[in-house]
C-alpha positions as protocol buffer text, in pm:
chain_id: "A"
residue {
  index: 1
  type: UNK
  ca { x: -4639 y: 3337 z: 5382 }
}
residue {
  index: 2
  type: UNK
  ca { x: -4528 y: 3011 z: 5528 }
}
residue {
  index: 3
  type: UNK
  ca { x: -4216 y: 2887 z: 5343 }
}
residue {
  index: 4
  type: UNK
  ca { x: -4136 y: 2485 z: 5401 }
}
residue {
  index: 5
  type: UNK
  ca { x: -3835 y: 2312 z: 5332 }
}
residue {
  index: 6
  type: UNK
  ca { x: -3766 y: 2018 z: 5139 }
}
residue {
  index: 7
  type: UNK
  ca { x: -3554 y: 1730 z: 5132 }
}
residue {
  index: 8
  type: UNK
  ca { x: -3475 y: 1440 z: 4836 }
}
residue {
  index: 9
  type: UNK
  ca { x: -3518 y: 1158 z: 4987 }
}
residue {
  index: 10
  type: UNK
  ca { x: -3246 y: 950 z: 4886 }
}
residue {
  index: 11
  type: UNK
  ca { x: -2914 y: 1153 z: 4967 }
}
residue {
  index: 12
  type: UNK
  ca { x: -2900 y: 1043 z: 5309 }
}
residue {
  index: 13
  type: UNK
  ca { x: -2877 y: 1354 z: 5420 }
}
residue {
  index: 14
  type: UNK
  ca { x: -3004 y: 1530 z: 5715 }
}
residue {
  index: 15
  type: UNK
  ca { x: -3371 y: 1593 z: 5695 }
}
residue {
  index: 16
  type: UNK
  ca { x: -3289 y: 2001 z: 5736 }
}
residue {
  index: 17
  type: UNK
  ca { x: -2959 y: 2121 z: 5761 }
}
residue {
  index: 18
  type: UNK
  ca { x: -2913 y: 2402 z: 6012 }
}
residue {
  index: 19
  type: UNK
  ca { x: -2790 y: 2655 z: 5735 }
}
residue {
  index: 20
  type: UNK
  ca { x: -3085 y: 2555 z: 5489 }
}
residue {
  index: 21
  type: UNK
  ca { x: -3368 y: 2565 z: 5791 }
}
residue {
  index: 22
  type: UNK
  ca { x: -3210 y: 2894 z: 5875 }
}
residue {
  index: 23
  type: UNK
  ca { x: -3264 y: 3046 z: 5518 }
}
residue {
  index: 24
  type: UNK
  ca { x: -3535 y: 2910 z: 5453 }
}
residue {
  index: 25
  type: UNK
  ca { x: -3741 y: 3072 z: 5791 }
}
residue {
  index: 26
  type: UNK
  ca { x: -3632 y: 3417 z: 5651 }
}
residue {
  index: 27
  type: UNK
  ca { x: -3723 y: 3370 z: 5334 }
}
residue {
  index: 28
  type: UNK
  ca { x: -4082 y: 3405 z: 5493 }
}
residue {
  index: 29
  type: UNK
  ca { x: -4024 y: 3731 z: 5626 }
}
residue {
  index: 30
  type: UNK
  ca { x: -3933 y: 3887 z: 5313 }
}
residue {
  index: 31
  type: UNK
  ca { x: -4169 y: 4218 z: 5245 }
}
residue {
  index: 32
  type: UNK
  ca { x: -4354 y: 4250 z: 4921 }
}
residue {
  index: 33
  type: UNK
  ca { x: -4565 y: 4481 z: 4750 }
}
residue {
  index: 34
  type: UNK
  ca { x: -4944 y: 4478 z: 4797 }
}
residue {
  index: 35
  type: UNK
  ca { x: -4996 y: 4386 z: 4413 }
}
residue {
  index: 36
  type: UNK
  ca { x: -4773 y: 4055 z: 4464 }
}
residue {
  index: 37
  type: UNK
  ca { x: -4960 y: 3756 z: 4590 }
}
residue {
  index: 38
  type: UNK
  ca { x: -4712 y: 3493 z: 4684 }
}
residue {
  index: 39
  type: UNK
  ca { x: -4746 y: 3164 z: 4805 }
}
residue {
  index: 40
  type: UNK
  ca { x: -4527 y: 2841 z: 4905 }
}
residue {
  index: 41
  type: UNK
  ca { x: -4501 y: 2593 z: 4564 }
}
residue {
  index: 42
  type: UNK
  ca { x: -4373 y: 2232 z: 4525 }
}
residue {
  index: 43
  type: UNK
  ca { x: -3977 y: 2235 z: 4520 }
}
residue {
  index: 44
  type: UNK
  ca { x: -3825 y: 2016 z: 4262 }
}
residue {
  index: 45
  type: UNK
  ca { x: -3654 y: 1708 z: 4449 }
}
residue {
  index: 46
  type: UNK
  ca { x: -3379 y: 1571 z: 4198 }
}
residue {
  index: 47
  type: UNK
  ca { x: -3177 y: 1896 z: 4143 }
}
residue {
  index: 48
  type: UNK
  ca { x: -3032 y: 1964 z: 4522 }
}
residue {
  index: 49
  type: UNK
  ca { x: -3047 y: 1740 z: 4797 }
}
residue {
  index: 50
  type: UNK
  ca { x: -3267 y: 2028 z: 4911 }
}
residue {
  index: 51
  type: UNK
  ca { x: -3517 y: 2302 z: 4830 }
}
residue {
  index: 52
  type: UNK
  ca { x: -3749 y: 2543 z: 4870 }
}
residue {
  index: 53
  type: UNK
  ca { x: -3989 y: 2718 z: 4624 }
}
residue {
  index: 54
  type: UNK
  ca { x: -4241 y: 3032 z: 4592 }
}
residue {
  index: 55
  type: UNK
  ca { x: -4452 y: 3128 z: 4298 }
}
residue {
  index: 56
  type: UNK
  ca { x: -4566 y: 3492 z: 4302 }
}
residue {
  index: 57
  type: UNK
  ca { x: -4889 y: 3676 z: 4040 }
}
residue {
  index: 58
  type: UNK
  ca { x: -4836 y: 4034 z: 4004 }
}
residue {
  index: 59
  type: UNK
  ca { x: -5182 y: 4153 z: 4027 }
}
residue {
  index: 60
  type: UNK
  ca { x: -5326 y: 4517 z: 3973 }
}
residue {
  index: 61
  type: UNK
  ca { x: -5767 y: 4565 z: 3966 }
}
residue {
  index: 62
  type: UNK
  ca { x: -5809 y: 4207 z: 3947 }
}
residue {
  index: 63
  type: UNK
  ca { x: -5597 y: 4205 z: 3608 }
}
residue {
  index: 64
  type: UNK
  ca { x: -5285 y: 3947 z: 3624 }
}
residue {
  index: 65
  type: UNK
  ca { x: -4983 y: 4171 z: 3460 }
}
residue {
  index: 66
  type: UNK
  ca { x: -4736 y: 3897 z: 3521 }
}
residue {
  index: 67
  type: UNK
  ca { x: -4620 y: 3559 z: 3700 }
}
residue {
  index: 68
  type: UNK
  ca { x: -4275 y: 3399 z: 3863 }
}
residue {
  index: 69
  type: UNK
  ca { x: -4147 y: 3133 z: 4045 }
}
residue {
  index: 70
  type: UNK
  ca { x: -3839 y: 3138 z: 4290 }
}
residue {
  index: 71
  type: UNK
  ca { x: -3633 y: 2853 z: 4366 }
}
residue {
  index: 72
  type: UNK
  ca { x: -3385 y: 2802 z: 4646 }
}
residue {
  index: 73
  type: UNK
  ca { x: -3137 y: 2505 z: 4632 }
}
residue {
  index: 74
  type: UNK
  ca { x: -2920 y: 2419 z: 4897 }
}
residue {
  index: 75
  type: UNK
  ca { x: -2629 y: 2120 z: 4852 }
}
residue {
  index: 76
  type: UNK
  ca { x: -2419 y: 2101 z: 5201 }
}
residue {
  index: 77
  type: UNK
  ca { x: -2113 y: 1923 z: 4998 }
}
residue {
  index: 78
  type: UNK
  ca { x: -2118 y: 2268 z: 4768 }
}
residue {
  index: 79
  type: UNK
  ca { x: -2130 y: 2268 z: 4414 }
}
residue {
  index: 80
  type: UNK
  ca { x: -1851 y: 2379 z: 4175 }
}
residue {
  index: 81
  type: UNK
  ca { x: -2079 y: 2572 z: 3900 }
}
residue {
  index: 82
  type: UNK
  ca { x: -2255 y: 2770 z: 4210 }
}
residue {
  index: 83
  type: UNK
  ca { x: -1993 y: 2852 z: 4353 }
}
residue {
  index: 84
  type: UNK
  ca { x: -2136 y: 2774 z: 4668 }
}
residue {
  index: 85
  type: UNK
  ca { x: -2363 y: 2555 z: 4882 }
}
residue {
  index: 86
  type: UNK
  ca { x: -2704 y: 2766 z: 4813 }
}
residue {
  index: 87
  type: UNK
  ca { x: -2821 y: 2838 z: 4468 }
}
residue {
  index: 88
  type: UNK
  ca { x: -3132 y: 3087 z: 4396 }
}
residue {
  index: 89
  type: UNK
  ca { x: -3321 y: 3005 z: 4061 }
}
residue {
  index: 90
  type: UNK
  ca { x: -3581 y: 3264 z: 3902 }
}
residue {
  index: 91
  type: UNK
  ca { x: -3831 y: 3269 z: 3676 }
}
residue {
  index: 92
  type: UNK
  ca { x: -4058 y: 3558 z: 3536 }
}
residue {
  index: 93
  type: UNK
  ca { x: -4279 y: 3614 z: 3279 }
}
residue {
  index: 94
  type: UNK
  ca { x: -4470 y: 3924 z: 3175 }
}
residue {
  index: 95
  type: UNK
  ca { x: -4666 y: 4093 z: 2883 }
}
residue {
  index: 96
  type: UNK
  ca { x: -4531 y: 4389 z: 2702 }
}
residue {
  index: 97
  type: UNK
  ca { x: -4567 y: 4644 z: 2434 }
}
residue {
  index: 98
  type: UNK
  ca { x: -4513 y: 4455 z: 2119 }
}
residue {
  index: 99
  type: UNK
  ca { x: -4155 y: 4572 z: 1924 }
}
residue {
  index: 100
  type: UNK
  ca { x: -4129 y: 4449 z: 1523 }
}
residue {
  index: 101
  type: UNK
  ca { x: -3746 y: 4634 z: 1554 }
}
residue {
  index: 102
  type: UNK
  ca { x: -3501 y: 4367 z: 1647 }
}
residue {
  index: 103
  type: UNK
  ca { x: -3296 y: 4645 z: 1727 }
}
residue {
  index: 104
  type: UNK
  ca { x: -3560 y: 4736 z: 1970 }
}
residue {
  index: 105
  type: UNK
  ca { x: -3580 y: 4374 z: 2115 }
}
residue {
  index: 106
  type: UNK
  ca { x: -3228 y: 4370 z: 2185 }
}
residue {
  index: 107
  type: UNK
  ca { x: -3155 y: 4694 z: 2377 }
}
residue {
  index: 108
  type: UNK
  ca { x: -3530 y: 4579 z: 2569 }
}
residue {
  index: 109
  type: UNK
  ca { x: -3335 y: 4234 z: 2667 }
}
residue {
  index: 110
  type: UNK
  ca { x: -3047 y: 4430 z: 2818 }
}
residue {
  index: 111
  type: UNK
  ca { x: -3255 y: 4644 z: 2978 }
}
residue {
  index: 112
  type: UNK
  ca { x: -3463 y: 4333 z: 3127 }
}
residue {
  index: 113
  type: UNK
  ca { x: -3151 y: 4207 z: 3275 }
}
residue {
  index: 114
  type: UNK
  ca { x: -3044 y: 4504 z: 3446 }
}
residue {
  index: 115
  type: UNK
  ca { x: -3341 y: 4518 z: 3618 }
}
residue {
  index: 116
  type: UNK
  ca { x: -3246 y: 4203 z: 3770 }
}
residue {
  index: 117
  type: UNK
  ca { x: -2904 y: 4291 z: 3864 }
}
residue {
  index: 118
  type: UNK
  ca { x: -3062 y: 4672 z: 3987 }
}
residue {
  index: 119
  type: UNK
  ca { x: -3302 y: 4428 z: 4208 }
}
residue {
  index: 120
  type: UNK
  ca { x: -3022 y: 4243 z: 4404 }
}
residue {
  index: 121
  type: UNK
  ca { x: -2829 y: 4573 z: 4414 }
}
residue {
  index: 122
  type: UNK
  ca { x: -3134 y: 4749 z: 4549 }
}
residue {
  index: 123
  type: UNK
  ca { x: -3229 y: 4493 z: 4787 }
}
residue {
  index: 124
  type: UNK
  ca { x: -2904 y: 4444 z: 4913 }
}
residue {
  index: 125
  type: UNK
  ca { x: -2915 y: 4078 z: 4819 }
}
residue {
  index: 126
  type: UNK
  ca { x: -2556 y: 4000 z: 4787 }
}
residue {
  index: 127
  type: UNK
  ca { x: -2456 y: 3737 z: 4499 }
}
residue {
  index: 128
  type: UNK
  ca { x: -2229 y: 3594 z: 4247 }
}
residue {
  index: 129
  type: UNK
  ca { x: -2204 y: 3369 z: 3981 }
}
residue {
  index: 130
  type: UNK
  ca { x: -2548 y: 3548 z: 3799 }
}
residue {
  index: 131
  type: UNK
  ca { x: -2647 y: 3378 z: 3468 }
}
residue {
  index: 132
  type: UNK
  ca { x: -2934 y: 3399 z: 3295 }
}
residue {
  index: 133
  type: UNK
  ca { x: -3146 y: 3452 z: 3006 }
}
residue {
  index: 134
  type: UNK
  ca { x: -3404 y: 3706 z: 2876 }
}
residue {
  index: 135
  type: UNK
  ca { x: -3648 y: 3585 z: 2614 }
}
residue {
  index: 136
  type: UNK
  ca { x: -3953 y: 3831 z: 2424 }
}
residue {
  index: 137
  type: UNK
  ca { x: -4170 y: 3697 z: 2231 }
}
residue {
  index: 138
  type: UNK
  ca { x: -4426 y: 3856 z: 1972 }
}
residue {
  index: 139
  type: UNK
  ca { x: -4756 y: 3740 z: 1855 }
}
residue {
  index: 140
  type: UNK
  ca { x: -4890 y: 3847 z: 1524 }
}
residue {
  index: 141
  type: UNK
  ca { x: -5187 y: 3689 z: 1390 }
}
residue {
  index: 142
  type: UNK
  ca { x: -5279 y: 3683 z: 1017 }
}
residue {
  index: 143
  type: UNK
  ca { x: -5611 y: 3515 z: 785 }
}
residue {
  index: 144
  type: UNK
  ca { x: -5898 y: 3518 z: 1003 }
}
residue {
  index: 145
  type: UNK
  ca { x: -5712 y: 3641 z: 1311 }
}
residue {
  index: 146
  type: UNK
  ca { x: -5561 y: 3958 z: 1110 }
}
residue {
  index: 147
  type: UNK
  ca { x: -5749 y: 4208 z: 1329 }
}
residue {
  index: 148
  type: UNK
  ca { x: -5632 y: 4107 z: 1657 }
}
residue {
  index: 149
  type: UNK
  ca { x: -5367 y: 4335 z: 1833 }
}
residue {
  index: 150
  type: UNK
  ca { x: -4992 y: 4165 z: 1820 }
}
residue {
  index: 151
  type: UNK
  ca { x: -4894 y: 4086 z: 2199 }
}
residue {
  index: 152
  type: UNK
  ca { x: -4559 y: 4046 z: 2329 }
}
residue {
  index: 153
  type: UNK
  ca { x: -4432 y: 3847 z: 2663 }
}
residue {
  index: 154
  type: UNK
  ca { x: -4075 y: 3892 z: 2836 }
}
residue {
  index: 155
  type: UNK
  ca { x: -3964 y: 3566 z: 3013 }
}
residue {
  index: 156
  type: UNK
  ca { x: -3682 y: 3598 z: 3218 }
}
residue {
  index: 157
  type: UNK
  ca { x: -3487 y: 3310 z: 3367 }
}
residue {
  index: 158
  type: UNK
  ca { x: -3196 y: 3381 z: 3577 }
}
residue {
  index: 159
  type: UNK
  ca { x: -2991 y: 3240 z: 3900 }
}
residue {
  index: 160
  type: UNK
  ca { x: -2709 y: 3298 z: 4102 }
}
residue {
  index: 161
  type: UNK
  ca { x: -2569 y: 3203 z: 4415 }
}
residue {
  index: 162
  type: UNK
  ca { x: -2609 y: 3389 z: 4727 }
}
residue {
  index: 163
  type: UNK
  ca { x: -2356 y: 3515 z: 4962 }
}
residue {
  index: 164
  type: UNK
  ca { x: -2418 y: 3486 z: 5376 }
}
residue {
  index: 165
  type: UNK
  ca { x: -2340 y: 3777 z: 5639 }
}
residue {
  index: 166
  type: UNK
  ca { x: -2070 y: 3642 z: 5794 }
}
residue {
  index: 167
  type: UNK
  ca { x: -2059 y: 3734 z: 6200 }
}
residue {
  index: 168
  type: UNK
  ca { x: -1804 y: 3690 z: 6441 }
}
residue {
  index: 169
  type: UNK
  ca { x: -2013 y: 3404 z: 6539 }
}
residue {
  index: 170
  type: UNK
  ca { x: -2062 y: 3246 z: 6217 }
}
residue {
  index: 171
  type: UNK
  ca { x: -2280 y: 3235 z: 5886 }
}
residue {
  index: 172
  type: UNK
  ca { x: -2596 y: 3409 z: 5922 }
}
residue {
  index: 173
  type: UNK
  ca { x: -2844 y: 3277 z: 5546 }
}
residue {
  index: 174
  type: UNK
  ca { x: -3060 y: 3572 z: 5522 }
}
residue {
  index: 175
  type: UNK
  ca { x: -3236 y: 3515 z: 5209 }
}
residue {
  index: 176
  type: UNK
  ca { x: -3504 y: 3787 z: 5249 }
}
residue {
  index: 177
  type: UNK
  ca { x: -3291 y: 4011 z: 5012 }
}
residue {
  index: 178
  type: UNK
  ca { x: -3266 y: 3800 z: 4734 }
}
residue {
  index: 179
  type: UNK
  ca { x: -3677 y: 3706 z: 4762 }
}
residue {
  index: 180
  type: UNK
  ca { x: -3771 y: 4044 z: 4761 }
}
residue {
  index: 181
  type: UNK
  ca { x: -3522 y: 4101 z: 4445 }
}
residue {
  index: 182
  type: UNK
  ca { x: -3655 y: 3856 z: 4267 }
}
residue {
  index: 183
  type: UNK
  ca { x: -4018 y: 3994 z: 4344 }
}
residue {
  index: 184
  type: UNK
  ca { x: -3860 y: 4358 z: 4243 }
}
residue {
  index: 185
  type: UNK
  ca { x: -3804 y: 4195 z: 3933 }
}
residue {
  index: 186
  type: UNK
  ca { x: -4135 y: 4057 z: 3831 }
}
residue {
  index: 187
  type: UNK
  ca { x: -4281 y: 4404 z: 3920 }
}
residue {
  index: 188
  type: UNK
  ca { x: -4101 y: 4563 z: 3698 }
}
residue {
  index: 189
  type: UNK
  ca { x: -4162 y: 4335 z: 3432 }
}
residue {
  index: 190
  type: UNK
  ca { x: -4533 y: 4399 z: 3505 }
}
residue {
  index: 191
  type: UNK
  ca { x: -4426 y: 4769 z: 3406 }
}
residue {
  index: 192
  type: UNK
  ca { x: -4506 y: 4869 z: 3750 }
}
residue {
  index: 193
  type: UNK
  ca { x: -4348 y: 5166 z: 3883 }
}
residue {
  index: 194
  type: UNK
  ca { x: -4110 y: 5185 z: 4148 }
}
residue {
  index: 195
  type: UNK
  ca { x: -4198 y: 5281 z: 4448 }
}
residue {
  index: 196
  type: UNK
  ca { x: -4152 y: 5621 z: 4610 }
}
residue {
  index: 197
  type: UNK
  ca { x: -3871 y: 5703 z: 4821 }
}
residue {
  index: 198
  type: UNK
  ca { x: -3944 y: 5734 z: 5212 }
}
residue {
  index: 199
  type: UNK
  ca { x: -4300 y: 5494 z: 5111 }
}
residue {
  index: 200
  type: UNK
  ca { x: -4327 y: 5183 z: 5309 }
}
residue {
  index: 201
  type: UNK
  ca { x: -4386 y: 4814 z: 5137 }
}
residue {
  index: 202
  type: UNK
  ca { x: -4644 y: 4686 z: 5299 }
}
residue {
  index: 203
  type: UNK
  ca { x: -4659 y: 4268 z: 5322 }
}
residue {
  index: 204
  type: UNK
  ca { x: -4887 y: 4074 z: 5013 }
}
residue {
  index: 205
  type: UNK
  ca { x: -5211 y: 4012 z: 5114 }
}
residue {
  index: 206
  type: UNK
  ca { x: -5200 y: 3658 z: 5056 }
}
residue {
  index: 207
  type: UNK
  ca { x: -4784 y: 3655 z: 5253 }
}
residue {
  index: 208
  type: UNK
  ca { x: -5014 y: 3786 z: 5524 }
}
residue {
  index: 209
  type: UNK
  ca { x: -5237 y: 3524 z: 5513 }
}
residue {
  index: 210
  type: UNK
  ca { x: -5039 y: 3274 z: 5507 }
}
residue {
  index: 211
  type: UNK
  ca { x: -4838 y: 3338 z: 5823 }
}
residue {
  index: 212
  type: UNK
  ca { x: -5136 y: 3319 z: 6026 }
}
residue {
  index: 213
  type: UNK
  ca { x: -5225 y: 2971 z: 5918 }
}
């Protein structure tokens, strides 16, 4: 997985910051699960003077269970509703068991978003300022569509602003954490299960792939 920086073109800004080069690099050596194939994506250019960008399929016997996007933005004057000079923006969207209960949907939102904030925990992908949304939908189809199964989707959309290991030396951006959070999160939207205790994660095939290229 080869992870590029980029820059907006008219900030006048350095082409690559030390700070965002550094985070950047080690968002590439971030380890994922077999069944996530991630790759670099265009970064959006008029949000941060600069950013990054992954999009990730969670894929099980050829069957896509669900799909995200990570976003890294990086502003070296800092910005007051981050909290910070980095920013990490998520997006994930899976299918799931279709709930009629609104009572049902609600306590499955809040259960959505704690998977997110279990995922930074988990990772140890250190972070404030977390906001976000969780969204289900369900499909039911009715006339000449009556006999088709209702389906149901989760989107969520989340970011939050991540914290550096601070060294005697300085700032050290790590963002490896908060990548492999955010691709903890789309598994277990997927309704994958966790994975053992004491098992290895190996890389994704295609993160392997793309580090040799």
């Amino acid at each position: 997985m080869v992870v590029r920086p980029e820059t907006r073109p008219d900030t006048g800004a350095p082409l690559e910051p030390a700070e965002f080069r550094e985070a950047v690099l080690s968002m590439a050596t971030a380890r994922l699960r077999p069944e996530i194939l991630c790759e670099e994506m265009p970064a959006p250019q008029r949000i941060a003077p600069h950013s990054s960008a992954l999009s990730a399929d969670v894929t099980v016997d050829g069957v896509d269970l669900g799909t995200g996007r990570l976003v890294v933005l990086h502003d070296p004057a800092g910005n007051d509703a981050w909290e910070g000079t980095f920013r990490c923006v998520a997006y994930v969207r899976a299918d799931t068991e279709p709930e009629t209960d609104s009572d049902d949907t609600q306590v499955f939102c809040g259960a959505a978003w704690s998977w997110l904030l279990e995922a930074l925990e988990g990772c140890g992908a250190e972070a404030r300022a977390i906001s976000g949304t969780v969204t289900r939908v369900v499909t039911e189809s009715f006339g000449g569509m009556a006999g088709e199964p209702p389906t149901s989707q989760v989107e969520i959309r989340a970011s939050w602003t991540p914290l550096p290991e601070v060294r005697a030396d300085g700032e050290l951006w790590d963002l490896a954490p908060h990548v492999e959070a955010w691709a903890q999160l789309l598994c277990s939207a997927a309704g994958l299960p966790p994975v053992p205790d004491g098992v290895a994660v190996m890389p994704s095939r295609r993160g392997q792939r793309g580090s040799t290229g």
